[in-house]
N, C-alpha and C positions, 0 to 999 in steps of 0.2 A: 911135479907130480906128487902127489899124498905119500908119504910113506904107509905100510900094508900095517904098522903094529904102531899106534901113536904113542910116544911114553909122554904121560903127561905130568908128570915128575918132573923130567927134563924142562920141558915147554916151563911149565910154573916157574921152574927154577933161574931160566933164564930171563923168564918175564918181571919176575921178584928183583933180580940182581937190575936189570934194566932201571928198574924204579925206583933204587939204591936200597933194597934191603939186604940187611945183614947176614951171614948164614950160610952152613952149605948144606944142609938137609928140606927134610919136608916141611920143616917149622921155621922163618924167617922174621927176621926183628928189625926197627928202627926203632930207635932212642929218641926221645924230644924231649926237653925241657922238663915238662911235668909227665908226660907218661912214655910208655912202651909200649907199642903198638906190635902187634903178631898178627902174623898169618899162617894157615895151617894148608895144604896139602892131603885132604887127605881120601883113600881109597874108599871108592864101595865095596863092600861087601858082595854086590851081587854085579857079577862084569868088569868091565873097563872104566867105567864114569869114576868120577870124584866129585869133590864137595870140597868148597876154600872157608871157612874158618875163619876168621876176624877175631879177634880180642886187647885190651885196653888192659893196664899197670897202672894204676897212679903211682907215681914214686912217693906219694906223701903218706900211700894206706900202706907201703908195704914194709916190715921190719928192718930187712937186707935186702940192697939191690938183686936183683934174678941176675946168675952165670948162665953161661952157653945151656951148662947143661940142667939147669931149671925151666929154661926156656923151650928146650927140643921139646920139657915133658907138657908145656902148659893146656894143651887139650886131652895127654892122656887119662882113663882112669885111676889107673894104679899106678900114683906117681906122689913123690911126696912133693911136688913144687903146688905151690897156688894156682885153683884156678885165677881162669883173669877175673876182673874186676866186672867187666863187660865183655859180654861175647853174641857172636852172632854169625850169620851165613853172610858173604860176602854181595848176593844180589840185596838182600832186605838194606843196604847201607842207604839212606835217602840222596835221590839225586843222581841213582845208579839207572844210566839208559834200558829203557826197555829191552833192547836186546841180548840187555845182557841176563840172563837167565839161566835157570840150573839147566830145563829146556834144550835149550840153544846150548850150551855146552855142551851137554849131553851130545847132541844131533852131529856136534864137531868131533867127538870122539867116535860115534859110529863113522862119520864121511872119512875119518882119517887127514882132517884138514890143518894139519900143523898150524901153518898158515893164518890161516883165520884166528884157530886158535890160541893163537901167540898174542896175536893183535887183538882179541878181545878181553883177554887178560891184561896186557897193558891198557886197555880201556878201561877194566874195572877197578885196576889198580891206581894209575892216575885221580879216578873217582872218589876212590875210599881214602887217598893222601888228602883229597881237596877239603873232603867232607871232616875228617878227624882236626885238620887245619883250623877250620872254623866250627866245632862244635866239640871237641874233647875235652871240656871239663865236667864235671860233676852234675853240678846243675845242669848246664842248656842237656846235658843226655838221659839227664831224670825227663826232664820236661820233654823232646821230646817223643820219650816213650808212654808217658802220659797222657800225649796229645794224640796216641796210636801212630803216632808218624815215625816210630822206629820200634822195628820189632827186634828185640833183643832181649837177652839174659841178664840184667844187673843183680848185682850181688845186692843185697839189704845196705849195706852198710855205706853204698856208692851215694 
């Protein structure tokens, strides 16, 4: 049965750590090779819904590797860490199922469906490892945002 109050905090966070990210707050990291991949948690302003966050590190733009705590701040405003390099909503990630949508999340938070909710996050999350795998360098994510095929934020200098 649904729980009556869904923390989606919790869910995320369990869904994150499933996926092997690092972290124990709202802002979550994996390390690879050339970058730092994040995700973010984060609340609406208006109700219960949230909104997941993606963003990209190259380790080669950035002066000093990011600590824990440059990383909690990477999507705040008032924060002195960098933004990422790349950012973006975690449905626009290319290759991410239709169901998965802010939408559909949304609809999971009104149902109070943990449940689902768990498991469609592990679905997007699975997605956004696959996609970073095969596309996180420089180029192919110039290119394809270029192509309109990736809606995101790159910094000029990416």
């Amino acid at each position: 049965m649904p729980s009556q109050n869904v923390n989606t905090g919790k869910i995320f966070g369990a869904a994150a750590k499933d996926a092997g990210f690092l972290g124990n707050a709202v802002t979550r990291y994996r390390d690879h090779d050339k970058f730092l991949l994040v995700i973010n948690h984060q609340k609406s302003a208006f109700g219960r819904n949230f909104y997941l966050n993606v963003g990209l590190y190259f380790h080669e733009m950035l002066e000093e590797p990011l600590g824990e705590t440059a990383i909690r701040g990477a999507f705040k405003v008032h924060t002195p860490a960098p933004h990422p390099h790349v950012s973006w909503r975690i449905e626009n990630t290319p290759g991410m199922p239709a169901a998965v949508t802010q939408q559909h999340l949304d609809s999971l938070v009104v149902q109070n469906d943990t449940d689902d909710l768990r498991r469609t996050l592990g679905l997007a999350l699975g997605v956004l490892l696959a996609f970073v795998d095969a596309h996180a360098d420089r180029k192919a994510l110039r290119q394809l945002t270029d192509a309109r095929l990736f809606n995101a934020m790159i910094l000029k200098e990416v």
